[in-house]
N, C-alpha and C positions, 0 to 999 in steps of 0.2 A: 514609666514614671510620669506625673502630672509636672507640665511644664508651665499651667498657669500660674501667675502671681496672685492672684484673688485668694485671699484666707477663704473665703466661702465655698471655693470649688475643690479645695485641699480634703483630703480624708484627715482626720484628728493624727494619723501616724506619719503622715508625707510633713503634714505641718511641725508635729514635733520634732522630725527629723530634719526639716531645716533650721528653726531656731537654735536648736541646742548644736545639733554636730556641724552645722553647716555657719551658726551664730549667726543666721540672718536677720537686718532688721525690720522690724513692722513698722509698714507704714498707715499713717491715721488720719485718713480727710477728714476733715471741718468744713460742713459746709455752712448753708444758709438757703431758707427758699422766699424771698425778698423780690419786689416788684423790681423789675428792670424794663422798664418803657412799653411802651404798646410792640414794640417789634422784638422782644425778647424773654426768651421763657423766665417763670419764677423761681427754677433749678438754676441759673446759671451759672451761680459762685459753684453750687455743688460738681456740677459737671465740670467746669475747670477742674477743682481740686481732684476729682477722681479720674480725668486723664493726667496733668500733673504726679499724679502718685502712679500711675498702672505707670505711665514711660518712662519714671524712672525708678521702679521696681527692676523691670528690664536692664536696665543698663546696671544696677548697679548688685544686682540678684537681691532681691528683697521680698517680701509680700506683704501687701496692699488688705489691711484689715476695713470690713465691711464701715463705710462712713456714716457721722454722724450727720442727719438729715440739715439738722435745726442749726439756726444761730442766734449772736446775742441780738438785742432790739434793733431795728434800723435805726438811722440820727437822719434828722432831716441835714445835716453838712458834706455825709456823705455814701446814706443810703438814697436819700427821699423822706425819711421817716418811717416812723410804723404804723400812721394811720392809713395806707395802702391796701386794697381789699387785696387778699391773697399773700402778703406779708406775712409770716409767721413765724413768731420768734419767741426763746427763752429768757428767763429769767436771770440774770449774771451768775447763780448760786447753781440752779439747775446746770447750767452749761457744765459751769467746774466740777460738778459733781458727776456728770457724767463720765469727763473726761479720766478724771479720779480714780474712780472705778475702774473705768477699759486698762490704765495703765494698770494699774493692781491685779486686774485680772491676766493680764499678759505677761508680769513679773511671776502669776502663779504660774504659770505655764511652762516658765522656761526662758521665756524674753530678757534680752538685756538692753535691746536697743530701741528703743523706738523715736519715729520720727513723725512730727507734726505737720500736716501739709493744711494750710490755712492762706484763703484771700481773700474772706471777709474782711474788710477793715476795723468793723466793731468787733468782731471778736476776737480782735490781738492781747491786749491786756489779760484776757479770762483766760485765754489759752497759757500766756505765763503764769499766771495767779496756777492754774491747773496744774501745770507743770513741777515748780515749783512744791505746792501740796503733796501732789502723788510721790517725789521723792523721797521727803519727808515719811508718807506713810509706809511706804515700802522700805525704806531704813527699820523703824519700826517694827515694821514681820523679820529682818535677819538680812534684808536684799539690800546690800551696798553696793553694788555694782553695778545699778541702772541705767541707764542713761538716757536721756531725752535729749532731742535736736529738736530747734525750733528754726530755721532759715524763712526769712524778713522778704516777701515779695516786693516790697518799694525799694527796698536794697539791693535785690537781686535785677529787678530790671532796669537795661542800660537803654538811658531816653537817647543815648547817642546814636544809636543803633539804630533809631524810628525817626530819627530827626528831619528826614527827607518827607516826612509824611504828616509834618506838623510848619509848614512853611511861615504862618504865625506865629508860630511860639508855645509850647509846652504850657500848660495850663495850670493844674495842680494834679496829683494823683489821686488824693479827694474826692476830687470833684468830677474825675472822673468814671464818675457811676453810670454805667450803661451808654457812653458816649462812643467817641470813637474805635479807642483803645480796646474795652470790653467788647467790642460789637466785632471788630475784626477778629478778637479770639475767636469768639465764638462760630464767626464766617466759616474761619479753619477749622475748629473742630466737628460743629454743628450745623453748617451750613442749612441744614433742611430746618432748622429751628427758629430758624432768624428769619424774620416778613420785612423784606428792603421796603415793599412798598405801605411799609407803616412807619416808613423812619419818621420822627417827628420833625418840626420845623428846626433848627440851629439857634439854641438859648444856653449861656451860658448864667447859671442861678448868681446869683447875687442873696447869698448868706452871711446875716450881720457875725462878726467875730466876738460873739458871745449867746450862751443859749440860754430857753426860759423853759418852764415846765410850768402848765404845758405848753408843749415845743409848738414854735412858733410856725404853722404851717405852710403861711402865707408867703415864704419866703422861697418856697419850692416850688417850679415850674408844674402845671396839672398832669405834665405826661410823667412826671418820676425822673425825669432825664437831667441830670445836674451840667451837661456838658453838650457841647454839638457831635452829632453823630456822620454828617456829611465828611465825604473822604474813607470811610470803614472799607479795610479789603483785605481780601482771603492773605495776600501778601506780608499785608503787617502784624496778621494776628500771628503768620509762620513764625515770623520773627519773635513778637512779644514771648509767646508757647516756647520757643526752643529757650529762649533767654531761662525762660523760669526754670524748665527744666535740666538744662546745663547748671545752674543755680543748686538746683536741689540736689543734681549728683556731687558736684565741686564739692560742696558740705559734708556731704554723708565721707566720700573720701578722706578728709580733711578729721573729721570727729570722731568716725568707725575707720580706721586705716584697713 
């Protein structure tokens, strides 16, 4: 028996045999590939959301549908923006549509659960807009029984938790775009990804509370870095990581009992 979580490594019959007799549910990264500072790959949301989903496929028997690469636009308040060379982003319409679809497609199959594993910031809203939509369409074919989970990573992580690691003062979640917070994730996960000796200098952006289009660029720091990055360690990204992922099991428990 194939004991990976990856729908992609599944034969078409291991997979149908656990959604339907087993009713396990898919899980669906969202990522984004968005600049994150001189010391951070442009995968990084991706790579978060696709270890976030494989650990907790594991724990809770699920499997881990192949992710969506793309995200929505960056916002200069809490990507950087998206005039960032290597930014690459969809269109609010495209996204939902994508998403749309993979649901529909997974309701064809046999699916009744699926769960949304997203820590883009811009693409919280499309992912409900998406969500939302796909129910609708799939009511439509006969499938009332769907289900979507969407669990909130600013709600799931507890700052109490890191608070030893923020002796100033917790900032915004915002604004923490590839600053500390980010950077220790990715310490823990990716360690070989992450260049310490390219952290940039410690700037905290100063973005007016209102936006203009076109978006005003001049208000983002030249490294993409909204936040200070000094202090980032393998130790607090463990924490942040497990948080999400306790997060994501508590839910699925809680919605798919």
């Amino acid at each position: 028996m194939n004991e990976s979580v990856l729908m992609s490594e599944l034969s078409w019959n291991e997979y149908q045999r656990r959604i339907i007799d087993e009713q396990q549910p898919v899980l669906l990264p969202v990522g984004a590939i968005e600049q994150h500072g001189p010391h951070l790959p442009l995968a990084t949301d991706l790579l978060v959301v696709q270890a976030i989903a494989e650990h907790t496929a594991k724990k809770v028997g699920g499997i881990v549908a192949p992710p969506l690469c793309y995200g929505y636009k960056s916002q200069c308040r809490s990507g950087g923006g998206n005039h960032f060379c290597g930014t690459t982003s969809l269109d609010a319409d495209t996204l939902i549509k994508n998403i749309v679809d993979l649901a529909r497609e997974f309701g064809r199959h046999g699916a009744r659960k699926l769960v949304m594993v997203d820590v883009h910031f811009e693409n919280d809203m499309f992912v409900i807009e998406a969500s939302d939509l796909a129910i609708r369409e799939l009511k439509r074919e006969g499938i009332d029984d769907f289900k979507i989970l969407k669990p909130n990573m600013a709600a799931i992580t507890n700052l109490e938790n890191i608070a030893q690691f923020y002796p100033e003062g917790f900032t915004s979640m915002s604004l923490e775009h590839a600053g500390k917070l980010e950077t220790s994730v990715m310490l823990y996960l990716h360690p070989e990804l992450v260049d310490i000796e390219k952290f940039p200098q410690d700037e905290l952006a100063q973005i007016p509370p209102y936006d203009t289009f076109p978006p005003a660029t001049e208000h983002v720091p030249p490294s993409g870095v909204l936040c200070p990055v000094s202090g980032a360690c393998r130790e607090m990204g463990k924490i942040v990581f497990d948080d999400l992922v306790d997060g994501w099991v508590d839910a699925i428990n809680v919605v798919f009992p």
